[in-house]
C-alpha positions as CSV (number, residue, x, y, z in Angstrom):
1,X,0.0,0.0,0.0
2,X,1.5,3.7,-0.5
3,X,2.2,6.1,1.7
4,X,-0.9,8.0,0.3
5,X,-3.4,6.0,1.0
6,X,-2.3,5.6,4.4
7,X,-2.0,9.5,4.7
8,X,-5.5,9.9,3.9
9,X,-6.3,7.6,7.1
10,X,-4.1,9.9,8.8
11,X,-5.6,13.1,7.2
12,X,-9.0,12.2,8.0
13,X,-8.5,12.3,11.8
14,X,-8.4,16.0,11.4
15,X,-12.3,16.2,11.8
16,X,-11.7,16.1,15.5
17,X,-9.7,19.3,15.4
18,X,-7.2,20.3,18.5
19,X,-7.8,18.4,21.8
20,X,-5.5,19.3,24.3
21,X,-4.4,16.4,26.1
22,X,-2.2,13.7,26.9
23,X,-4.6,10.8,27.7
24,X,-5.3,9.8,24.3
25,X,-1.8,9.6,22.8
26,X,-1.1,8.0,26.2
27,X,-3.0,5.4,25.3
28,X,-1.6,4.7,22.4
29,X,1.8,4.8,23.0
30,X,1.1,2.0,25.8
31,X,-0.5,-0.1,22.7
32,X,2.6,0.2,21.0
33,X,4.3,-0.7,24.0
34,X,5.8,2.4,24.9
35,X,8.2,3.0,22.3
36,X,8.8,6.3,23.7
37,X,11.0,5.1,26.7
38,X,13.7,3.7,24.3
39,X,15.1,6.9,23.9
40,X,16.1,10.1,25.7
41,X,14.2,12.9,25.0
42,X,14.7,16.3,24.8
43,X,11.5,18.9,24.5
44,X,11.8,22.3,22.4
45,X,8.9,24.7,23.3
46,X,7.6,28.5,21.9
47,X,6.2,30.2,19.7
48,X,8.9,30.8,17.6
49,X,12.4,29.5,16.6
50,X,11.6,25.9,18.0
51,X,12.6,24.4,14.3
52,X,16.0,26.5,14.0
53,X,17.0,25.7,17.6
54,X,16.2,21.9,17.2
55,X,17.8,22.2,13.9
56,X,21.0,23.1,15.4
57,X,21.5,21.0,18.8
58,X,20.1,17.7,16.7
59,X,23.3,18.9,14.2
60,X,25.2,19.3,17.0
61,X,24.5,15.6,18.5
62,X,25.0,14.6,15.4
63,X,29.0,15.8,14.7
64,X,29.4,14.2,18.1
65,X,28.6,11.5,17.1
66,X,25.2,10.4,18.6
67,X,22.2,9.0,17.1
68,X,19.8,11.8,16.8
69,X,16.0,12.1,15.5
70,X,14.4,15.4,15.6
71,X,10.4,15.4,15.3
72,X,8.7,18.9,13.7
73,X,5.4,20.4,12.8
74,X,4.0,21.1,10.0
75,X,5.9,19.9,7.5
76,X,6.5,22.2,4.1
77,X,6.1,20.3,1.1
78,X,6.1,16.2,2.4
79,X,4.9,14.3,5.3
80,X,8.3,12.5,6.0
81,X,9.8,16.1,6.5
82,X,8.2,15.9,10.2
83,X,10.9,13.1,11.2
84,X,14.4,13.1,11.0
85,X,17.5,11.3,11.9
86,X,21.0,12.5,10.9
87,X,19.6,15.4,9.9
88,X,18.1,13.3,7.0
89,X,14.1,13.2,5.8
90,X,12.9,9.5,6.6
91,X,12.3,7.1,3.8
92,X,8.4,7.2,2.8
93,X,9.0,3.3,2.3
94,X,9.4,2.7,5.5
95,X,7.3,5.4,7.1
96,X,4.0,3.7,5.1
97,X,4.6,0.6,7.2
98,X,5.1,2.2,10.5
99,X,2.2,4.9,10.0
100,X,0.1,1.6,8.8
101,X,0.5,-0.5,12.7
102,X,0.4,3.4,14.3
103,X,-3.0,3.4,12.5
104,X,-4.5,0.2,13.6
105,X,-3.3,0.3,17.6
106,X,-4.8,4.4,17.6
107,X,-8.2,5.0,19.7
108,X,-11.3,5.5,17.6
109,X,-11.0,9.1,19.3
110,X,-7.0,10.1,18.9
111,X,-6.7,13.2,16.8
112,X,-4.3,13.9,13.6
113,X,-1.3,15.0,15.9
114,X,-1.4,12.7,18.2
115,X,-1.2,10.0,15.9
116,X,1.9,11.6,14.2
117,X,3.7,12.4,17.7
118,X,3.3,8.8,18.3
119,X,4.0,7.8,15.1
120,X,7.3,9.5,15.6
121,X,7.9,7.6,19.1
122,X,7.6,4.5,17.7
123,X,9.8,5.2,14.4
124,X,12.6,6.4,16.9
125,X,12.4,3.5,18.4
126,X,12.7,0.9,15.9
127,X,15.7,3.0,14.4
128,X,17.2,2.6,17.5
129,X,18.4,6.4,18.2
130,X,20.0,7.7,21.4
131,X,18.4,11.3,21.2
132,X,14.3,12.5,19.8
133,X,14.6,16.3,19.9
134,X,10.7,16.7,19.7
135,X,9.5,19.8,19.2
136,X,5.9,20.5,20.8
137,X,3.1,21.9,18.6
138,X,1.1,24.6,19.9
139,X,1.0,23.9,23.3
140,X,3.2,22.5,26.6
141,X,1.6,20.9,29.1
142,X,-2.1,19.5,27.3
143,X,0.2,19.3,24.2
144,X,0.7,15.3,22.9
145,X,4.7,15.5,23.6
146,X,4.1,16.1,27.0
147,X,3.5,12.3,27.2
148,X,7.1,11.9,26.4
149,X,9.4,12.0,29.4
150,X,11.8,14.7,28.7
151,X,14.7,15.1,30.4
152,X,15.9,18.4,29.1
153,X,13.6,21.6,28.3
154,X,14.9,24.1,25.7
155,X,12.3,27.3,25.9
156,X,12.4,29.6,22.7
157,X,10.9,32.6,22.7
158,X,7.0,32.7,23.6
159,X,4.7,35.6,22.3
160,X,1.0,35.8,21.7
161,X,-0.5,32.9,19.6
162,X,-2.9,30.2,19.4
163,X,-4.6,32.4,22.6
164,X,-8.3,30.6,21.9
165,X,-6.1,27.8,22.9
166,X,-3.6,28.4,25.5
167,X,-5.0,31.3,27.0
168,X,-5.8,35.3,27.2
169,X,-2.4,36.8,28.7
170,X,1.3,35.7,27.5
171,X,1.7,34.7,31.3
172,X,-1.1,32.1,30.7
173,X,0.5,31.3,27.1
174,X,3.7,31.0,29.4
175,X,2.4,28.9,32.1
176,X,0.8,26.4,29.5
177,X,4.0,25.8,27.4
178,X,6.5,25.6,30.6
179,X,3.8,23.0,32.3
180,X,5.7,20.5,29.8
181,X,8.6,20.8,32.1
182,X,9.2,17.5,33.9
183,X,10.3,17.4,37.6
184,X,13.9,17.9,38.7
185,X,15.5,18.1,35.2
186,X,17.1,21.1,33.6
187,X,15.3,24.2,31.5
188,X,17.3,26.5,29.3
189,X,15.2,29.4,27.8
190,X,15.7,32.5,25.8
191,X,15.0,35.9,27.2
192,X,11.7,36.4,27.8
193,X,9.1,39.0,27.8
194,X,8.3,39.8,32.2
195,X,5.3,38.0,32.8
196,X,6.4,34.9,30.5
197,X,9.7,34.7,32.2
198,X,8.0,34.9,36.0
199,X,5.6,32.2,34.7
200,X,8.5,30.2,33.8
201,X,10.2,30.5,37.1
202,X,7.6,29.4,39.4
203,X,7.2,26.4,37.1
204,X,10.7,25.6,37.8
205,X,10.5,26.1,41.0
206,X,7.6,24.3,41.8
207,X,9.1,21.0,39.9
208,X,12.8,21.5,41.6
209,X,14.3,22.3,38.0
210,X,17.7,24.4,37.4
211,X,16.7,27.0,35.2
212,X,19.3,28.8,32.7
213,X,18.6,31.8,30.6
214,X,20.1,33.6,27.5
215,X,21.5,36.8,28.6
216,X,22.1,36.1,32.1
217,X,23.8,32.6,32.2
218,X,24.9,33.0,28.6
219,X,24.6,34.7,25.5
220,X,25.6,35.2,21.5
221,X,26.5,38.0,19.8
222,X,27.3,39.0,16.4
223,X,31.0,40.5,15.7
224,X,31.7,43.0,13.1
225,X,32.3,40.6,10.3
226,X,29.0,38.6,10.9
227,X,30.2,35.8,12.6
228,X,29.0,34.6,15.5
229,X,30.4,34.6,19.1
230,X,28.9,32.5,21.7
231,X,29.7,32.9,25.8
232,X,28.7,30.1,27.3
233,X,28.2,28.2,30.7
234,X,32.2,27.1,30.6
235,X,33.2,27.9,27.3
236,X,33.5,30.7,24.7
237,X,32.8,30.2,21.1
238,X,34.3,32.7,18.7
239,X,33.7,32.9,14.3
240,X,31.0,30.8,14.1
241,X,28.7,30.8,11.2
242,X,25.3,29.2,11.4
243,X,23.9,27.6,8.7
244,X,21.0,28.7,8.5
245,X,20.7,32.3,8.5
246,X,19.0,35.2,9.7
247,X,19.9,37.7,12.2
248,X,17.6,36.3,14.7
249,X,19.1,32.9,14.8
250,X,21.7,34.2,17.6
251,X,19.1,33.3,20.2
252,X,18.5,30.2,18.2
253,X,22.3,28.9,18.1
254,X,23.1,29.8,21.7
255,X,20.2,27.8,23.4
256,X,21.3,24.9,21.1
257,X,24.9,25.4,22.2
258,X,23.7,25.8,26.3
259,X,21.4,22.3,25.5
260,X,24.8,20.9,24.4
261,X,26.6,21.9,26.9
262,X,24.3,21.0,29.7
263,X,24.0,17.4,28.6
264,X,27.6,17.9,28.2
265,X,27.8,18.2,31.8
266,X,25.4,15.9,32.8
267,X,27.8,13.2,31.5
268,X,26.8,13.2,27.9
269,X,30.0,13.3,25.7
270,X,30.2,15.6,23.4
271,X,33.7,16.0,21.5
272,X,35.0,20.2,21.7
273,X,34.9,20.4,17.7
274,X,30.9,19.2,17.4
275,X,29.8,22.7,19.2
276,X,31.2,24.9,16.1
277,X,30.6,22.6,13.4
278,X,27.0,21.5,14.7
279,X,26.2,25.0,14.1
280,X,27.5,25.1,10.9
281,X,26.6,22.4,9.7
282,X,22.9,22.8,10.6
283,X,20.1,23.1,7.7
284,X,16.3,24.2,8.3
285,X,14.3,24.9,5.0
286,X,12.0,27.8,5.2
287,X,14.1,29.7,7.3
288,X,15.4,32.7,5.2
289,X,16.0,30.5,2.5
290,X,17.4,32.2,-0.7
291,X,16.6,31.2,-4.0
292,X,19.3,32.3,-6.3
293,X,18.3,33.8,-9.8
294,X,17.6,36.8,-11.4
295,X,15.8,38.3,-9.3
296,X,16.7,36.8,-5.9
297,X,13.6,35.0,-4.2
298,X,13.6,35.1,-0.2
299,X,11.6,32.5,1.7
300,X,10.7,32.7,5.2
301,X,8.4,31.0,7.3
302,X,7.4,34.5,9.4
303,X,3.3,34.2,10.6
304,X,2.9,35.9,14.1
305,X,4.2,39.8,15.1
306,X,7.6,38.1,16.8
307,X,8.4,36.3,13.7
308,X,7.7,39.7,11.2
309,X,9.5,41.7,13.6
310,X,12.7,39.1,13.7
311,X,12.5,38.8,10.1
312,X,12.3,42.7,9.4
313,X,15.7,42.9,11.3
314,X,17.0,39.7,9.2
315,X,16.8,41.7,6.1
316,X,18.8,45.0,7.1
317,X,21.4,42.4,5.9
318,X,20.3,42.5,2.4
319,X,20.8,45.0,-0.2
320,X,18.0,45.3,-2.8
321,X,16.8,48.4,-4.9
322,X,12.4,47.1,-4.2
323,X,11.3,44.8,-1.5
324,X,8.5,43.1,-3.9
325,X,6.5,41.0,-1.0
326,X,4.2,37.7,-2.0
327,X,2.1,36.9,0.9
328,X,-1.4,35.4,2.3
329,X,-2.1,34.1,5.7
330,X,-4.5,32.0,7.5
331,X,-7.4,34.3,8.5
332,X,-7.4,33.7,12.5
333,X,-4.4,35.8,12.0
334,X,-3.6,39.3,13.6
335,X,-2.7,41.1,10.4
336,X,-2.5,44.6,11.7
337,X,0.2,43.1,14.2
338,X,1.8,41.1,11.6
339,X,2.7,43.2,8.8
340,X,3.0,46.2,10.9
341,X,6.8,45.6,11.4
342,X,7.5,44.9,7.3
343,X,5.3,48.0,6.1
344,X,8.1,50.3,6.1
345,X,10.3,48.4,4.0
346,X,7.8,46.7,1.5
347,X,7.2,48.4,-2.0
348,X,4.8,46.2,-3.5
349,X,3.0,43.6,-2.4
350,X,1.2,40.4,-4.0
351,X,-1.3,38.9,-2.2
352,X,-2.3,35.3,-2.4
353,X,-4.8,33.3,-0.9
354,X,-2.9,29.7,1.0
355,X,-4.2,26.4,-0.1
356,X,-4.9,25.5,3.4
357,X,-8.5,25.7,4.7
358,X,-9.1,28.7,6.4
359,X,-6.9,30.7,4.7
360,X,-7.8,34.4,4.2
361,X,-8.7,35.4,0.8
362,X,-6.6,37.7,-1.3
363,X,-8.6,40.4,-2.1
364,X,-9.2,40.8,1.6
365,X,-5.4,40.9,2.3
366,X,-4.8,43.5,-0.6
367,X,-7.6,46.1,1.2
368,X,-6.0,45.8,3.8
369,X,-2.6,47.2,2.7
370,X,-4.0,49.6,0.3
371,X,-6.0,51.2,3.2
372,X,-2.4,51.6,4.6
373,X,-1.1,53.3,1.8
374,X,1.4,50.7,0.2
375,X,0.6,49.0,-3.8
376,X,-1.1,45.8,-3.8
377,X,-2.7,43.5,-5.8
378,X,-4.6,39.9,-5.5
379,X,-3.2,37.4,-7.4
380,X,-5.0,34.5,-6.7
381,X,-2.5,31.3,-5.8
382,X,0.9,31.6,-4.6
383,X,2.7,30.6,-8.4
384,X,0.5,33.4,-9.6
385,X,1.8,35.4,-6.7
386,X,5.6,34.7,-7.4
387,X,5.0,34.8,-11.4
388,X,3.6,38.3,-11.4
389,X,6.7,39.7,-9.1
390,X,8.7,38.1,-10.8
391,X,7.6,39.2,-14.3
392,X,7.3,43.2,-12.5
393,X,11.0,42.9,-10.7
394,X,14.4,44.2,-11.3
395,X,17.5,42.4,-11.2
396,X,18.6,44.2,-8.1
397,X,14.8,43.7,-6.6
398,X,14.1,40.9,-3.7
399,X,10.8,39.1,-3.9
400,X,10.0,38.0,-0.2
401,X,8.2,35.1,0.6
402,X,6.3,35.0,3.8
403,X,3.3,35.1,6.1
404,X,2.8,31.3,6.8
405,X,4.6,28.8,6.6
406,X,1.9,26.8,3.9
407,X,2.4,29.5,1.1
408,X,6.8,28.5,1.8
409,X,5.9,25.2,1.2
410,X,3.8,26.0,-2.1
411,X,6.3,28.0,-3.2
412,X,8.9,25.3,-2.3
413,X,6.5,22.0,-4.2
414,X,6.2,24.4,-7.5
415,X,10.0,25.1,-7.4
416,X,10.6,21.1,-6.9
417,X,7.9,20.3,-9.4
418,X,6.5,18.1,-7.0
419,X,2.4,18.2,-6.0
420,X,1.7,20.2,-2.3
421,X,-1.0,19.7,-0.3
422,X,-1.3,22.2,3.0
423,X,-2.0,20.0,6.2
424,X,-2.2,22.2,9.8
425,X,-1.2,20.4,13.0
């Protein structure tokens, strides 16, 4: 049987939705006889950054010459993208098996993602790897890798999102992703907003964990001739260059590096040269990715205010006469607060309507720039989006992909000439 046709028994456990909770996955990864113990596990949680950051520390494993999976959500163009090992996609052959007897032991009841969390449990397992960097979806504590017994928390930053969900206030946003901390094991985050980072504190407290931040326990910086230069908990890292770029991926690197270096001191050996060339060696598609040609094509995966903001910094390292911007978003998004940061810098803009449900449609998207004084116009799909820049652009213009992460991995399937189909969760 393909992997298709057992991706559309997969696919059609989306009609329940999002459940938060860790009962049902429970359940099934006791079927499947708790594949999820075989490994040790580390959990990446945020709003954003959790990719890059698990990018980088499963890279860094890796050169040191562990066995490393790394588990992500959504995927861009393929199903397989969501597990990894080596830094590699897994093999579709082998995945249809595996999602098949996943399939069969799942509850009647057990939604989309938690099929596919434990689906990645029990792949990890039978590949026999050391480390699963799993990086949750929305959530923290309700969310279905809280089921997994971490025993290291990386925190990336957390901002207002998903707040029908995880609550009203970023302290309650806060308190429901640290709740996937587990007892008496250690937490590294990045610098946090106040009431997120107090949130994150009495959760540590309360569960007896050592607690490590970004810009008090350690931090990166970038030196005058863009490298990057890391201060850590006992060592210094100078001239490194991340793989995968962006100005924002200094937080990104240096909670990758801390992770490192606390398993490091927890007895895990790690060999001095993997650090540096973990983090250059580290690849995360999406992510201000450039597309060479005439002109230049930027993709980046930016979909929440933090994310725009980040990426509007990223690009004061690029020189371009236009910034020509293709973008559509999913319509539960704040667009005000969104595009509020990239308004300044955007010259025209092509608005596209995401072949996801509940996307917002173009024309909708193009009022609402218009009404801010900036040149738009709908273009229907994402290829038309890209085709009309492209056919209106310089050779010293920069198109700009972003807005959600779906309309990347459209832009991504037409360039490989491969079909896409958007999946949330």
């Amino acid at each position: 049987m393909p992997l298709t046709d057992e991706l559309e028994r997969l696919y059609a456990r989306r009609r329940f939705g999002i459940r938060p909770g860790v009962d049902r996955v429970g359940r099934l990864l006791e079927r499947l006889g708790n594949p999820e113990k075989q490994f040790r596990t580390i959990h990446v949680v945020g709003t954003n950054g959790k990719g890059s950051t698990s990018a980088f520390l499963s890279s860094i494993l890796a050169q040191a010459g562990h066995s490393v999976a790394q588990f992500s959500s959504p995927h861009l163009v393929r199903f397989t993208e969501r597990f990894r090992i080596q830094g590699m996609e897994y093999s579709a052959e082998k995945l249809t098996q595996r999602l098949k007897s996943v399939l069969e032991a799942a509850p009647d009841e057990a939604t989309f993602f938690e099929i596919t969390t434990a689906l990645a449990a029990y792949i990890f397992c039978e590949e026999q790897v050391e480390f699963a960097i799993m990086e949750a979806g929305m959530g923290g504590r309700s969310d279905a890798t809280a089921a997994f017994n971490g025993e290291l928390t990386v925190l990336t930053p957390i901002a207002f999102d998903h707040a029908e969900y995880l609550g009203a206030t970023l302290r309650e946003i806060a308190t429901e992703k640290a709740g996937i901390i587990k007892p008496r094991t250690s937490v590294i985050s990045a610098e946090q907003p106040g009431s997120a980072r107090l949130a994150i504190a009495q959760q540590c407290r309360a569960a007896a964990c050592t607690l490590t931040t970004v810009g008090i326990d350690f931090y990166a910086a970038w030196a005058p001739d863009k490298t990057l230069t890391y201060h850590g908990l006992s060592r210094t890292l100078e001239q490194l260059t991340p793989g995968i770029p962006g100005r924002y991926q200094a937080v990104n690197a240096a909670l990758a590096l801390a992770a490192a270096e606390t398993l490091e001191a927890g007895g895990t050996k790690i060999i001095p040269a993997a650090f540096s060339k973990g983090i250059t060696g580290a690849d995360w598609p999406g992510r201000m990715e450039l597309i060479p040609g005439t002109p230049r094509l930027l993709l980046d995966g930016a979909h929440n205010p933090a994310g725009a903001a980040a990426l509007a910094e990223a690009l004061q390292d690029y020189s371009f006469s236009r910034l020509l911007l293709v973008t559509g978003v999913c319509d539960d998004k704040n667009i005000e607060q969104i595009y509020a940061p990239l308004l300044p810098l955007v010259d025209q803009v092509y608005t596209v309507t995401p072949a996801v449900e509940r996307a917002m449609r173009d024309d909708i998207l193009t009022h609402f720039f218009r009404t801010r004084g900036v040149e738009s116009e709908p273009c229907g799909s994402v290829v038309g989006g890209v085709a009309k820049a492209r056919s209106q652009a310089s050779e010293s213009d920069l198109i700009l992909v972003c807005g959600s992460l779906f309309i990347v991995g459209e832009v991504k399937a037409w360039l490989e000439h491969v079909d896409y189909t958007g999946i949330r969760g």
